[in-house]
C-alpha positions as CSV (number, residue, x, y, z in Angstrom):
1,X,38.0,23.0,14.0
2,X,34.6,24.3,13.8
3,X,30.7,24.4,12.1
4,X,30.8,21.9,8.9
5,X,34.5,21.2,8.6
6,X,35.1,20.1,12.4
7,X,35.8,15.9,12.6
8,X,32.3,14.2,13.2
9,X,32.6,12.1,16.2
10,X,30.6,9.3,17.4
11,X,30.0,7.6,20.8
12,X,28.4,4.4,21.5
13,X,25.2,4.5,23.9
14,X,24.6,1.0,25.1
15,X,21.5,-0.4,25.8
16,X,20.7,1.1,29.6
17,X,22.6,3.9,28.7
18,X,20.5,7.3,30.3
19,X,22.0,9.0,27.3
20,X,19.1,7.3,25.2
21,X,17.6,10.2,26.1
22,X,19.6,12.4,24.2
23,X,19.3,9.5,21.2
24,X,15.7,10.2,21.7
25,X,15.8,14.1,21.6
26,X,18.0,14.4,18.7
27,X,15.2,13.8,16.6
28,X,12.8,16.4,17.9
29,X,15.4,18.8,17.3
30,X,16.1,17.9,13.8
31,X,12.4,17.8,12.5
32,X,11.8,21.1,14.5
33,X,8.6,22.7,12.8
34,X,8.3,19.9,10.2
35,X,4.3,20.3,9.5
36,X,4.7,16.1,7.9
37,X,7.0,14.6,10.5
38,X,4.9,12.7,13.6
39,X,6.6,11.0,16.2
40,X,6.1,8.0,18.7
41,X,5.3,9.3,22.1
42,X,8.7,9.3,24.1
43,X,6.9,6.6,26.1
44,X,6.9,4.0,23.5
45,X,10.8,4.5,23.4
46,X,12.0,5.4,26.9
47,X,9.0,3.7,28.7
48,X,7.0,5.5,31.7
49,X,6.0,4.0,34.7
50,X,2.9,6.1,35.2
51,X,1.1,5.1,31.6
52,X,2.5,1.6,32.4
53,X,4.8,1.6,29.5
54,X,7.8,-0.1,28.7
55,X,10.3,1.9,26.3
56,X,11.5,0.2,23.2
57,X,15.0,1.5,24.1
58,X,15.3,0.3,27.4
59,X,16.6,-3.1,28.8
60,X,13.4,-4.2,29.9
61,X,11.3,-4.5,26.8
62,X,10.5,-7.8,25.6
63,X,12.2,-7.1,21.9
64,X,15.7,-7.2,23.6
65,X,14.8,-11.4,25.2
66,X,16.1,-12.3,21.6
67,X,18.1,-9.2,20.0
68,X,21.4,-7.5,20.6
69,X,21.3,-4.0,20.3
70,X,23.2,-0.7,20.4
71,X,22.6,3.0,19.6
72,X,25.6,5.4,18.3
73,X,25.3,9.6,18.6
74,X,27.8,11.4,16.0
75,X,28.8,14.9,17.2
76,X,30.9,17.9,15.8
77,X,31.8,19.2,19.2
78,X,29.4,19.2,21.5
79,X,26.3,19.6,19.2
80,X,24.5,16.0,18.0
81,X,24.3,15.9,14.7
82,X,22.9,12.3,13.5
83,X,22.4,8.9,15.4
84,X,22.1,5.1,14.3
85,X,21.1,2.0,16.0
86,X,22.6,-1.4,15.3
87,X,21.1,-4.4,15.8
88,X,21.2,-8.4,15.6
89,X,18.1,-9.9,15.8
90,X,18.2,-13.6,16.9
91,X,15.2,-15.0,16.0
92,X,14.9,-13.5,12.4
93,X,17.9,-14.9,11.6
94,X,17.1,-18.2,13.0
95,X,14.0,-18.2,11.4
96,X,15.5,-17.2,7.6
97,X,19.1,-19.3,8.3
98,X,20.8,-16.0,8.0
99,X,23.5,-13.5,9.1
100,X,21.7,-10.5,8.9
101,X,22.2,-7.0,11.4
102,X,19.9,-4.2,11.1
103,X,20.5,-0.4,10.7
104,X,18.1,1.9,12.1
105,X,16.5,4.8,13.8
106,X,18.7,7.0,11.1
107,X,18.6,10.6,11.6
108,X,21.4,12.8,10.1
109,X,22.0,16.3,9.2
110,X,22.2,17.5,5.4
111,X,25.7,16.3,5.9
112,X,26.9,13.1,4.2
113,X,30.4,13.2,6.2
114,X,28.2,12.7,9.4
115,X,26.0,9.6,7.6
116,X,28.9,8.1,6.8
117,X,30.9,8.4,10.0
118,X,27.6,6.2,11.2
119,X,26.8,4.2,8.7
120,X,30.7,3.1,8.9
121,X,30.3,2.5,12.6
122,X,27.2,0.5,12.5
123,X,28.7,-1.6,9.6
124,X,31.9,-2.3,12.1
125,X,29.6,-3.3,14.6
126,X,27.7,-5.8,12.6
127,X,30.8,-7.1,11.0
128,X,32.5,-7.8,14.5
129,X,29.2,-9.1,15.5
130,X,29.4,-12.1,12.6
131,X,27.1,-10.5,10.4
132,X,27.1,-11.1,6.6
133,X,24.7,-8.4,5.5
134,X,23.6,-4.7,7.0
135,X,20.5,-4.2,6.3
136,X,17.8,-1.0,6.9
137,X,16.8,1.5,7.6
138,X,13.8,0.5,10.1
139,X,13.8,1.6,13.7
140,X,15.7,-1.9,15.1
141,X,15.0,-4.0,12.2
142,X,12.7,-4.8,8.9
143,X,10.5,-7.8,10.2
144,X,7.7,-6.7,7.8
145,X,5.1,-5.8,11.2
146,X,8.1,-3.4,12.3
147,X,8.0,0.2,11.7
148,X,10.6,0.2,8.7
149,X,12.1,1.0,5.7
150,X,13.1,5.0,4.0
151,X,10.9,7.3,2.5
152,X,12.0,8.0,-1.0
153,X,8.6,9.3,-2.7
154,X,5.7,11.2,-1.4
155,X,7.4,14.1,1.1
156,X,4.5,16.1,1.0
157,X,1.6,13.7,2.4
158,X,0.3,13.4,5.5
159,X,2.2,10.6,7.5
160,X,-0.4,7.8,9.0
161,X,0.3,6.2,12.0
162,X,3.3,3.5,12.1
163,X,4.6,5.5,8.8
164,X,8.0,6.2,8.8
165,X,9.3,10.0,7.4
166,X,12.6,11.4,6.7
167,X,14.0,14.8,4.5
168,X,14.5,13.4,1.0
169,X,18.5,13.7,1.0
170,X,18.5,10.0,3.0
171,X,18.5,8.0,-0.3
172,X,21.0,9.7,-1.8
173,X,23.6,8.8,1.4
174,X,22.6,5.6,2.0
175,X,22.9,4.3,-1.7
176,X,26.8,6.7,-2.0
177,X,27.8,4.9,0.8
178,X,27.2,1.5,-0.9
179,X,24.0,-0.1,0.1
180,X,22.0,-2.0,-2.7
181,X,17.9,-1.7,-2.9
182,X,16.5,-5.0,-1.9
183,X,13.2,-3.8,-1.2
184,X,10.3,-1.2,-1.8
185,X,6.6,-0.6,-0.1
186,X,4.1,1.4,-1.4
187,X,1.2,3.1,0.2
188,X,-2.2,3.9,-1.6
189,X,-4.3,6.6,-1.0
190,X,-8.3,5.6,-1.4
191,X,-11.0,8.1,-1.4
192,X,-13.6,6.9,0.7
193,X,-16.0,9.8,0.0
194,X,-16.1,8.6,-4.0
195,X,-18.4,5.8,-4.7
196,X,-17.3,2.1,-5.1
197,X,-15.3,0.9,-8.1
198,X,-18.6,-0.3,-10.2
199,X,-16.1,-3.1,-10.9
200,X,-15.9,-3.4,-7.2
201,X,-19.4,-3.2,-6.7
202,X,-20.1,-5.9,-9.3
203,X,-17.7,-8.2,-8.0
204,X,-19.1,-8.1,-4.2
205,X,-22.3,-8.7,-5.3
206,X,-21.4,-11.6,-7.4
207,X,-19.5,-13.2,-4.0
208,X,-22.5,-12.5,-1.6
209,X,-24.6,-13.9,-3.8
210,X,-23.1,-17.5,-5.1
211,X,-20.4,-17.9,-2.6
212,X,-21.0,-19.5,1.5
213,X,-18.9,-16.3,2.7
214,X,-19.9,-14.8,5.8
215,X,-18.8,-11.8,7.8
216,X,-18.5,-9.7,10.5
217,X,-16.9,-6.7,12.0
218,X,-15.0,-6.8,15.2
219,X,-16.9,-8.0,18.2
220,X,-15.4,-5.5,21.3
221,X,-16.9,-8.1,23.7
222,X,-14.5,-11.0,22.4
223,X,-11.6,-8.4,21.8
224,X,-9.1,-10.5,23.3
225,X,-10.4,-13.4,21.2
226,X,-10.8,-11.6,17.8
227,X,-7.7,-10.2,18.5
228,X,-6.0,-13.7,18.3
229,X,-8.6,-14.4,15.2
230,X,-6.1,-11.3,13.2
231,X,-3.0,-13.1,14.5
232,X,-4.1,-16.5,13.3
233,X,-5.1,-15.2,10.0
234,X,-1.8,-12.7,10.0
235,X,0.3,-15.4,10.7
236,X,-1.0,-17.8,7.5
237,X,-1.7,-14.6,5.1
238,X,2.0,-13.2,5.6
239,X,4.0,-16.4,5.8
240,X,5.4,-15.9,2.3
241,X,5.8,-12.6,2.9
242,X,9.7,-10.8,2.0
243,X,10.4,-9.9,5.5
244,X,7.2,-12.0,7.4
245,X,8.2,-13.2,11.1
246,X,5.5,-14.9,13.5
247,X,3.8,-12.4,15.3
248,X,4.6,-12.6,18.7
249,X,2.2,-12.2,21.9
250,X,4.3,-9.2,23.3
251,X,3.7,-7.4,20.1
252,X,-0.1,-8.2,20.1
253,X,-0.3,-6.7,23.4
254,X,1.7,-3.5,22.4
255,X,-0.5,-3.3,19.5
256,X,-3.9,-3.6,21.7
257,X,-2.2,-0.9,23.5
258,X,-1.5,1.6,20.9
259,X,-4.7,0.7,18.7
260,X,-7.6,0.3,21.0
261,X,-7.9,3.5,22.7
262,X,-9.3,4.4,18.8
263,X,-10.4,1.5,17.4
264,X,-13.6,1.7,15.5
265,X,-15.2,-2.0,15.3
266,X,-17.3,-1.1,12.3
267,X,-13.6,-0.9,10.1
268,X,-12.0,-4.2,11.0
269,X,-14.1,-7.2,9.3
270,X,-13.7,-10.9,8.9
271,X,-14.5,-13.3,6.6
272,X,-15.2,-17.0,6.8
273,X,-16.2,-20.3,4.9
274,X,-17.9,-22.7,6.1
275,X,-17.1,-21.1,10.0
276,X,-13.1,-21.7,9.0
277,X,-11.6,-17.6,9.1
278,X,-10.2,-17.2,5.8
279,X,-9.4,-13.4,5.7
280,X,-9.6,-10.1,7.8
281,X,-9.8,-6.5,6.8
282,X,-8.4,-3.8,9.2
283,X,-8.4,-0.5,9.0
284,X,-8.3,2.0,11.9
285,X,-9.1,5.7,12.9
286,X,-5.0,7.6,12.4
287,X,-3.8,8.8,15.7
288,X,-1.1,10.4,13.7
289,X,-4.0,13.3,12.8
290,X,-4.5,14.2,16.6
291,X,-0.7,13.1,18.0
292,X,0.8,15.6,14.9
293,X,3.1,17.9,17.2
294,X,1.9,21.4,17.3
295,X,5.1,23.2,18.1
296,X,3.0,25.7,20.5
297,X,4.1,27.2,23.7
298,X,2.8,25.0,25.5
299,X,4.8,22.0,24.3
300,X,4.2,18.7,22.5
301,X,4.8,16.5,26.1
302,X,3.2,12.8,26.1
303,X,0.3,14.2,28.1
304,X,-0.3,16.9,26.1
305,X,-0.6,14.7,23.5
306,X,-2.3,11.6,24.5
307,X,-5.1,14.5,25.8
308,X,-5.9,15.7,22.4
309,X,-6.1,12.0,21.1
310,X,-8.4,10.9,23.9
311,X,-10.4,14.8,23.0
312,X,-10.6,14.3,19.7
313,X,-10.9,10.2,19.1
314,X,-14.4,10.2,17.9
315,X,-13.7,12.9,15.2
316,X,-10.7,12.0,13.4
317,X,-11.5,11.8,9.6
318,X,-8.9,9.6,8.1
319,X,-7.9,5.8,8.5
320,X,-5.4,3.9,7.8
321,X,-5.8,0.1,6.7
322,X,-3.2,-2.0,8.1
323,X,-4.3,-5.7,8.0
324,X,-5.5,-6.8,4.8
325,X,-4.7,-10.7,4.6
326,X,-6.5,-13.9,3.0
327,X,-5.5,-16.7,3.9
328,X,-3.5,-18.8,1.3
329,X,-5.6,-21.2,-0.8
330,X,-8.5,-19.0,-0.6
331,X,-7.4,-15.6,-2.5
332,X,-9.8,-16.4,-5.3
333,X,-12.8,-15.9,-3.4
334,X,-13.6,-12.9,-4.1
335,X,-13.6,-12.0,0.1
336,X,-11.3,-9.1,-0.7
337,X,-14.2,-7.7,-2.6
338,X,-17.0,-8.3,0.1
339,X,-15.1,-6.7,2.9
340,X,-14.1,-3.8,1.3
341,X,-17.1,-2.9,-0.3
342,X,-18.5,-3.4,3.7
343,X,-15.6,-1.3,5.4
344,X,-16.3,1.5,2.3
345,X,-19.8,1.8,3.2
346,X,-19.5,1.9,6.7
347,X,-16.5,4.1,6.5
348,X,-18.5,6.7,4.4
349,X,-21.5,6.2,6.9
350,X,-19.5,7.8,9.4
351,X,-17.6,10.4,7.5
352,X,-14.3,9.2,7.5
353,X,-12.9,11.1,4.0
354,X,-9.4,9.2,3.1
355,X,-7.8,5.9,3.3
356,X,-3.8,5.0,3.6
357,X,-3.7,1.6,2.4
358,X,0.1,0.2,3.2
359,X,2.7,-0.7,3.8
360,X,2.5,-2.6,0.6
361,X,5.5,-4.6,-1.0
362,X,6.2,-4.3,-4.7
363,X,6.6,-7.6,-5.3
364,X,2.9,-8.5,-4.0
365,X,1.2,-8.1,-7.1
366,X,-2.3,-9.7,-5.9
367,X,-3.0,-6.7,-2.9
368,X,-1.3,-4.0,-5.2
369,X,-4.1,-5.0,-7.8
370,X,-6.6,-4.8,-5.0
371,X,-5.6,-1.4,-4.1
372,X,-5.9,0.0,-7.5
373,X,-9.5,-2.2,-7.7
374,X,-10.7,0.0,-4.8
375,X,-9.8,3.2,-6.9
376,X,-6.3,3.8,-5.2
377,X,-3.5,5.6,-6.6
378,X,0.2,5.7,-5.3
379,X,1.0,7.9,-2.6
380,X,4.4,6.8,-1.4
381,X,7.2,4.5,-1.8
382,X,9.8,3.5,0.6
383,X,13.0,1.9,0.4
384,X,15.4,-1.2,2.5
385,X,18.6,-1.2,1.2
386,X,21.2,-4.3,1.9
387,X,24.7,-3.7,2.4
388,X,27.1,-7.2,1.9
389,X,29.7,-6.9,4.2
């Protein structure tokens, strides 16, 4: 049999596997001329030796000391037509006393018999691995500092680095083959080139002049220490978090190596009392804006690129905040407040026009105010789903 009727096939590509390549490709083939879709660079999947990378998807990386994982590529004849990735992640479940495997890196064709030839394999594989729950999408799992989760509302914005993006058709096959929503994240879009709140304004004022808060931005020539200033504060500020796990130090150094190349000092701030770190704002130049693929002749390689990032650093014109934490027992404060209204001001000093404030969870009612307190309205939603096996 033959084109949409032909029996979908799928093959198991195990970790080492040099057809993770092709698991890889599929999905520059499917979002072929997308003008939303942005992708990793291959490196931070397959790994390269010559930008000193090691690929998420290769045997190597440091994710894979405490996870078992496993990709799957569904066919119809020789064409690809979807993938999956199925994984058990030891030390989440450890840490939440559970028996959960995770579904991701989901890519199908407008095809539901091809979703659910792997979404049925990646359920058998986390059933005979002792699992008592499926859960995903994500790209290996939803630890809430993993790229994660299924776009189900805002298609048509632009999609901020560490965003994940999918065609609109993924909800519906996900939730016909069974799964139940356990989880949603929002993202707010601020306009930094509109003034302050003048609730906002009020309110920082108030703090910086009756409260013993101090600040400052990121201090380049302590980068390794401020850097461990965020993880100390991320790691108290998230804790009761859906989905928190402890930060670990290979992820602070993939993140140093994805973020500095862009970072502006000026839009990541602290706060303390009484010298004790009690919060930390972070917000950071997109690379998403300069690593968009152009779909030119001249291809959309790593180098190509990582040579209009590094060409066009200093001029990108949106940020995305990604850390916005205060540290439990001091949310009433009012530091929220202060470092905003000091990331807005320098933000606008230097031109920067809009702000992606997420991923935020539903349920966190306290930074979901803050967002609409800065003036933000919804932009997107995304969705994890459970399935109980």
């Amino acid at each position: 049999m033959t084109g949409a009727t032909a029996a979908v096939r799928v093959e198991e590509i195990p970790l080492g596997d040099p057809r993770i390549k092709d698991f890889v490709a599929f999905h520059w083939k499917h979002y072929r001329n997308d003008p939303y879709w942005v992708p990793q660079l291959n490196a931070d999947l397959l790994g390269n030796k010559l930008l000193g990378m090691k690929g998420l998807l290769t045997p190597g990386h440091p994710y894979h000391e405490s996870a078992g994982a496993t990709h799957f590529i569904a066919y119809r004849g020789a064409e690809a037509v979807g993938r999956v990735s199925a994984v058990v992640n030891h030390r989440f479940n450890d840490y939440y006393n559970a028996k959960i495997a995770f579904f991701g890196f989901f890519e199908t064709i407008e095809d539901y018999a091809v979703a659910e030839a792997l979404l049925s394999t990646a359920r058998d594989w986390a059933k005979a691995h002792g699992a008592e729950v499926l859960r995903g999408p994500g790209e290996y799992g939803n630890a809430t500092h993993e790229r994660q989760a299924c776009l189900i509302d805002g298609f048509d914005q632009d999609v901020y680095v560490e965003h994940t993006y999918n065609p609109p058709y993924y909800q519906e096959f996900i939730e016909r083959f069974g799964f139940a929503k356990v989880m949603d994240y929002h993202a707010y879009k601020v306009d930094l080139t509109k003034p302050i709140p003048e609730r906002m304004t009020a309110l920082s004022a108030a703090v910086a002049a009756r409260s013993r808060i101090e600040t400052r931005a990121l201090d380049m020539s302590r980068f390794e220490e401020d850097l461990a200033l965020v993880v100390e504060i991320y790691n108290k500020a998230w804790a009761q978090n859906w989905g928190f796990l402890p930060i670990q130090q290979w992820e602070v150094d993939a993140l140093v190596e994805a973020l500095k190349p862009i970072i502006d000092p000026g839009l990541v701030r602290f706060a303390f009392l009484d010298s004790e770190p009690i919060a930390v704002l972070g917000a950071f130049p997109d690379p998403n804006e300069p690593l968009q693929p152009r779909w030119k002749w001249y291809g959309d390689s790593d180098y190509t690129r990582l040579a209009r990032l590094f060409a066009t650093r200093r001029k990108i014109q949106r940020v995305r905040l990604i850390f916005f934490g205060i540290v439990p027992g001091y949310r009433r404060h009012g530091a929220d407040a202060l470092l905003y209204r000091e990331v807005h001001n320098y933000a606008q000093s230097k031109g920067y026009g809009d702000c992606d404030v997420s991923l935020l969870l539903e349920v966190n009612d306290l930074i979901i105010r803050a967002a609409e307190a800065m003036d933000g309205h919804r932009s997107k939603t995304w969705r994890i789903w459970d399935l109980k096996l």
